[in-house]
Structure formats: C-alpha cells, structure tokens
C-alpha positions as CSV (number, residue, x, y, z in Angstrom):
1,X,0.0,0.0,0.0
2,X,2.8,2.6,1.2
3,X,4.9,2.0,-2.6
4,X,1.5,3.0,-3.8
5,X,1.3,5.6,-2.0
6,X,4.6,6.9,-2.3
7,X,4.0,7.1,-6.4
8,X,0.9,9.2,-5.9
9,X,2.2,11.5,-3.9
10,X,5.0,12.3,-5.7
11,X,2.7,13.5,-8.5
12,X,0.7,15.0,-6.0
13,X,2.9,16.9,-3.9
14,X,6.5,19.1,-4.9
15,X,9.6,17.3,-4.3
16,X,11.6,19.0,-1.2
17,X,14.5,18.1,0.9
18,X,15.6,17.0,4.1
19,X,13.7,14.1,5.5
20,X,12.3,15.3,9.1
21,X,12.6,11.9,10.5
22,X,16.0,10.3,9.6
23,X,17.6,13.5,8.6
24,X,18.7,12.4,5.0
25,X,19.3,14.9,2.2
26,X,16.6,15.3,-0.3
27,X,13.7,15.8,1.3
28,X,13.1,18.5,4.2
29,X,9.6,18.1,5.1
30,X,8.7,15.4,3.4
31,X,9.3,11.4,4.5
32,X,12.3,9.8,2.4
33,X,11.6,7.3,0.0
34,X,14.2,4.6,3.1
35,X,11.6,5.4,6.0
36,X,8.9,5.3,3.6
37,X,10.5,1.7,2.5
38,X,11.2,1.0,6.6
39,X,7.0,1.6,7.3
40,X,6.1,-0.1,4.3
41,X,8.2,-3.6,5.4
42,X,6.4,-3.0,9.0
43,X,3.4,-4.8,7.2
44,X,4.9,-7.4,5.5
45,X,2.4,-10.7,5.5
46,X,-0.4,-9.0,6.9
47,X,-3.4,-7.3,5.0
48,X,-5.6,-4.0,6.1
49,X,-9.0,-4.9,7.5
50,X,-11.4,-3.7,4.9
51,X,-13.7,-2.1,7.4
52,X,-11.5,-0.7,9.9
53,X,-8.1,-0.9,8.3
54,X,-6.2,-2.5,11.1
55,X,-4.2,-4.7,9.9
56,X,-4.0,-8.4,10.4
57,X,-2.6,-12.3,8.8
58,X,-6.0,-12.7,7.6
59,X,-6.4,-15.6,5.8
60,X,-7.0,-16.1,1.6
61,X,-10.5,-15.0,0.7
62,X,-10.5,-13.3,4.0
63,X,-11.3,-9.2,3.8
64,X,-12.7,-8.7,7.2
65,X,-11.0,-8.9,10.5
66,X,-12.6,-11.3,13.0
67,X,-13.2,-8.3,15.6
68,X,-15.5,-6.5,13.0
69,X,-16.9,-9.6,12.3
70,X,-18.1,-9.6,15.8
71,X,-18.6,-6.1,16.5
72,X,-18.9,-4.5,13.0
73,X,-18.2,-0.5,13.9
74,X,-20.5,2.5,13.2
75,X,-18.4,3.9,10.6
76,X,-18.2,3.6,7.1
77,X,-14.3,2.7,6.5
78,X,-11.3,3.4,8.9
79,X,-7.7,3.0,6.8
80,X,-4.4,3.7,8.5
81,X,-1.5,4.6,6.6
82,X,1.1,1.8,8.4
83,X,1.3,-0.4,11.4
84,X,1.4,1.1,15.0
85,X,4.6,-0.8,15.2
86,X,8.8,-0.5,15.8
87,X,9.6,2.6,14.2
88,X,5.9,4.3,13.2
89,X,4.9,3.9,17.0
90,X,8.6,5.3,17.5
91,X,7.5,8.3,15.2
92,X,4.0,9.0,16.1
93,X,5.3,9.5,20.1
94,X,8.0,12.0,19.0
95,X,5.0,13.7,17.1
96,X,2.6,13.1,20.2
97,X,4.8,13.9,23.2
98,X,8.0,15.5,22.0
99,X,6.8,18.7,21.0
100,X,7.7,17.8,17.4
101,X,4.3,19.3,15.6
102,X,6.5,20.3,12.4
103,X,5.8,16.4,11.8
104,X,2.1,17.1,10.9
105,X,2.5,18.3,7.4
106,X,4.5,15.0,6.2
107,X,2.2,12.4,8.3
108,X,-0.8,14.5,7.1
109,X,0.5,14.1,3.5
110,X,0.7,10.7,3.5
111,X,-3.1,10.3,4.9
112,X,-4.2,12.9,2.3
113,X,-2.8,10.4,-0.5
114,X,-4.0,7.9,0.9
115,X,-7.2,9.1,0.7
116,X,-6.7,10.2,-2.9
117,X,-5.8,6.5,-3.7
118,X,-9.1,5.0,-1.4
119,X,-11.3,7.7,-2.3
120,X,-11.0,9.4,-6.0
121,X,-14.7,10.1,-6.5
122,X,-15.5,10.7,-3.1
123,X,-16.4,14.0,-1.4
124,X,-16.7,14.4,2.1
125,X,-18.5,18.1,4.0
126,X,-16.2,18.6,6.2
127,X,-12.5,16.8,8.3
128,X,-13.5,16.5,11.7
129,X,-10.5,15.5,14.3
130,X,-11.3,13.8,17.5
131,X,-10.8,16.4,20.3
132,X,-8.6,16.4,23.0
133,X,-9.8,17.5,26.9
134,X,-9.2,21.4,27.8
135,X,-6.8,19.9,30.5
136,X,-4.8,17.4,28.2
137,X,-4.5,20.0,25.4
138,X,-3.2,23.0,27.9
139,X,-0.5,20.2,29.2
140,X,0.5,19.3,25.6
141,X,0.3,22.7,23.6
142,X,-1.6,20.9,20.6
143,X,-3.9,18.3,19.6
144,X,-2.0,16.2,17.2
145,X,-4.9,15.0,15.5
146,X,-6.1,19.0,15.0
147,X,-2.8,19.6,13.2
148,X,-3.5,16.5,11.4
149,X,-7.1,17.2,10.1
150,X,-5.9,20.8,9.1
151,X,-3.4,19.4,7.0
152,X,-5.8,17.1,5.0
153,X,-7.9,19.6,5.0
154,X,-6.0,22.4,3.4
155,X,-4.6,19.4,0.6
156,X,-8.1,18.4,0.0
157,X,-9.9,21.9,-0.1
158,X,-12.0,20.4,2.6
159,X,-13.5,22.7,5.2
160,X,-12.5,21.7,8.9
161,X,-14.7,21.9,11.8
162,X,-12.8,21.4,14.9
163,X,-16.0,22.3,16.9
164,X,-17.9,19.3,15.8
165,X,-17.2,17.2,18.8
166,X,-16.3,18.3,22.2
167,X,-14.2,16.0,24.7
168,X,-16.3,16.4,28.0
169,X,-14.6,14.3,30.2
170,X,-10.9,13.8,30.7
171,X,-9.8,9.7,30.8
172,X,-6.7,8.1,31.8
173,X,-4.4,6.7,29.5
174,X,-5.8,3.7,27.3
175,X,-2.2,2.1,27.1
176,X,-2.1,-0.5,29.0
177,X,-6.1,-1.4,29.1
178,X,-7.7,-4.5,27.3
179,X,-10.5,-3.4,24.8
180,X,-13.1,-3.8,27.0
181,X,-11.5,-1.5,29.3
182,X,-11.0,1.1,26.6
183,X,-14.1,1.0,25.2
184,X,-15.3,1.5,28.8
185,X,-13.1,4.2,29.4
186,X,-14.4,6.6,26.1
187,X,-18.1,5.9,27.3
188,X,-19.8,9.5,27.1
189,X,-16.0,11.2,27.1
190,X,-17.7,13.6,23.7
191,X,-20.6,15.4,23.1
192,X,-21.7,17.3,20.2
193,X,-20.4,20.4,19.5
194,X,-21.9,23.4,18.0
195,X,-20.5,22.6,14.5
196,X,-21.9,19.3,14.2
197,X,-25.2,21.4,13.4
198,X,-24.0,22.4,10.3
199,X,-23.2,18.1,9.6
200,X,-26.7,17.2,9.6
201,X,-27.1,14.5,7.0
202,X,-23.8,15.0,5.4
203,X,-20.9,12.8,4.9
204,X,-17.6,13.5,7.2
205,X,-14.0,12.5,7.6
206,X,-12.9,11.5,11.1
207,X,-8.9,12.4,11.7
208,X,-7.0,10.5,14.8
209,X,-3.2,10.0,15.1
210,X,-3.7,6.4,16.0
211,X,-6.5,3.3,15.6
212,X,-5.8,0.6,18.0
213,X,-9.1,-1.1,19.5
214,X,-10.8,1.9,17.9
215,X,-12.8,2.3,21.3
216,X,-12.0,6.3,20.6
217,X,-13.6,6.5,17.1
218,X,-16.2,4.4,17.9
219,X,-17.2,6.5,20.8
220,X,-16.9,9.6,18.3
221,X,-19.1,8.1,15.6
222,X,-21.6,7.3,17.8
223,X,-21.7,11.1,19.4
224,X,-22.0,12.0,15.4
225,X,-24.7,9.9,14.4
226,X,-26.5,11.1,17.9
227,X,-26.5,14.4,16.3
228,X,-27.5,13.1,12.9
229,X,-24.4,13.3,11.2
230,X,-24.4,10.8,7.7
231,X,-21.7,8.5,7.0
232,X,-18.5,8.7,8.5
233,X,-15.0,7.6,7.2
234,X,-12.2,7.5,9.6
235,X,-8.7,8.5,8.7
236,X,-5.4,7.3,10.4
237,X,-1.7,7.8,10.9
238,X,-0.9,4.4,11.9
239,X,-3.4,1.4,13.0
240,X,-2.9,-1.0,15.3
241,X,-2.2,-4.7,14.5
242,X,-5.3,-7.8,15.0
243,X,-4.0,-9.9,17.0
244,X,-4.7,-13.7,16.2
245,X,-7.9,-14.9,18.0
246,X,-7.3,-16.6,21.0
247,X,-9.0,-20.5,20.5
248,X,-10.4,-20.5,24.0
249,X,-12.6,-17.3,22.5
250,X,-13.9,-19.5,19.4
C-alpha cells in the first residue's frame, strides 16, 4: 500500500529536501523514499481490514478482521497509513509527546494520499478530528490530531470543523487497558459540538493519530450519528495490529 502511496504523492505533492525523521538529504519536510521503504516492510504478511483498516494475517478470501466480524463499527471505512509498530509507533510519540508538531505536514500528506488512492470520487462536508480535553490539550500545547485534520484539509480543499465534537470528560491513559476497558473508558468522554449542526445528513472524515481497538472512534461516531451526522470515514496515521484470536474465545 505505502509504494503506492509513495507514487501518488509524488505527483501529488512538490519534491523537497531534508527528510524530518532520519535527517537524510533530499527531502526536508517530506518522509524519504528509506523510511517510507522501513513503514512499508512494517506490514509485511499482513493485510488491512477492509472495514477498519487494522491490519491483520487474515487468511485467503478473507477481507474482514474477525473483531468486525463480531462487532462491526459504526463507521463507514477506517484506513491507516502503516502499522502502529517499531519505528511508526517510534514516530507518532516523538509527534505526540516531543513537542515535534513540524511532523504534521509529512504524516498529514501521506493520509491525504491515501485518501486520494481509497477515495477518487468521493467528497466528504467537512475533516472533523477527535478532540482532545481542555486539560490534556493546555498540558500538551496541541492536539495532534487538529494539526492532522488541518493538513488534510487544506490538501483536500476540505473545510474543517474542529467544533464538531467536544471531549467532556478527561480519561486516563488507554495504554495499557484491554479493549473492554478502553471502550469502557471513552463511554460519554464527547458530546456534540456546536459545528456538528451544520453536519446534519452529510458525509464527514474523522482524523486520529492512531487506531488501535478503535474504542476512541467508535465512541466519536456514535456522538456523530446522535447528532445526525451521515456517514462517517475514519482516517489514520498508523493502525494498530489484530491480533490472532485466541482458541479458548472461538
């Protein structure tokens, strides 16, 4: 997908230099064709999920993950530009925690291309990015997925509405919780905001940094369609990995 990818966005986007996350020559700005190689590898054997783009050793004939199988989400699609894994996890927490917000117009190109590739004919109202609490956003200077969405949004000519959802309540880190727990932990964290008014019936693009369990999103969507918002596609950095279901669940 990511050699893809790369192709279309080289028609897409100038050529710069310096790459902003190894530091080679060529490419300032913009990921170098080696990281781009070193993301790509990260999915080697496995396949995206074609509902929520998580990615997975799914089986021939398979297209489905067995979680959405189970518990098929609200949203349209999710897709996710590369595995949460080694050195994309490495580069979404420098993004995330480091300060380093410069990294949102390279990540964001990437998810804009993606979208270009996925999505040709396909117009969407307005780039909506999940919000971050008043308190978490103070602590951190930015919401990464804002910067995100206003990236994809400027490529795109898309209007973004960062009042469209409101984070109401502040929750604890979702690292190390099961996704049970997760999806226990996002329960009524967003309400409508004043935005979502304008959404009524029309057909949206939800913007997050990461999709692991996809508790977060699913939360969102469901907030959304509360307020009568249409169809909703979900847009990633990086998504997690399905892991293998465990027999004893079978």
């Amino acid at each position: 997908m990511l050699s893809a990818i790369t192709g279309l966005k080289a028609l897409i986007f100038p050529e710069s230099k310096g790459c902003p996350l190894c530091g080679r020559r060529g490419a300032p700005h913009q990921i170098c064709p080696f990281c781009l190689q070193v993301w790509a590898d990260l999915a080697e054997g496995l396949v995206p999920c074609t509902k929520c783009g998580r990615f997975y050793s799914g089986q021939e004939g398979e297209m489905i993950c067995w979680e959405c199988r189970e518990d098929e989400p609200q949203y349209m699609i999710s897709r996710g530009v590369a595995p949460f894994e080694g050195p994309v996890r490495e580069a979404v927490h420098y993004f995330k925690f480091c300060g380093r917000r410069e990294l949102a117009y390279p990540f964001g190109e990437l998810m804009a291309a993606l979208l270009v590739q996925l999505f040709p004919f396909r117009s969407f109202s307005a780039v909506v990015p999940v919000p971050l609490h008043i308190n978490r956003l103070r602590e951190r200077g930015y919401n990464q997925a804002a910067l995100l969405a206003g990236v994809i949004a400027r490529i795109l000519k898309i209007p973004l509405q960062e009042e469209a959802l409101l984070r109401v309540r502040e929750t604890p880190s979702q690292t190390s919780l099961s996704r049970q727990e997760r999806e226990a932990n996002m329960k009524n964290a967003f309400i409508p905001g004043k935005e979502a008014l304008l959404l009524k019936g029309k057909r949206v693009l939800l913007v997050d940094d990461v999709y692991t369990t996809g508790a977060t999103v699913k939360e969102c969507c469901q907030v959304l369609a509360s307020a009568g918002v249409g169809e909703v596609y979900v847009i990633a950095l990086a998504a997690g990995v399905v892991k293998d279901k465990n027999p004893k669940e079978v």
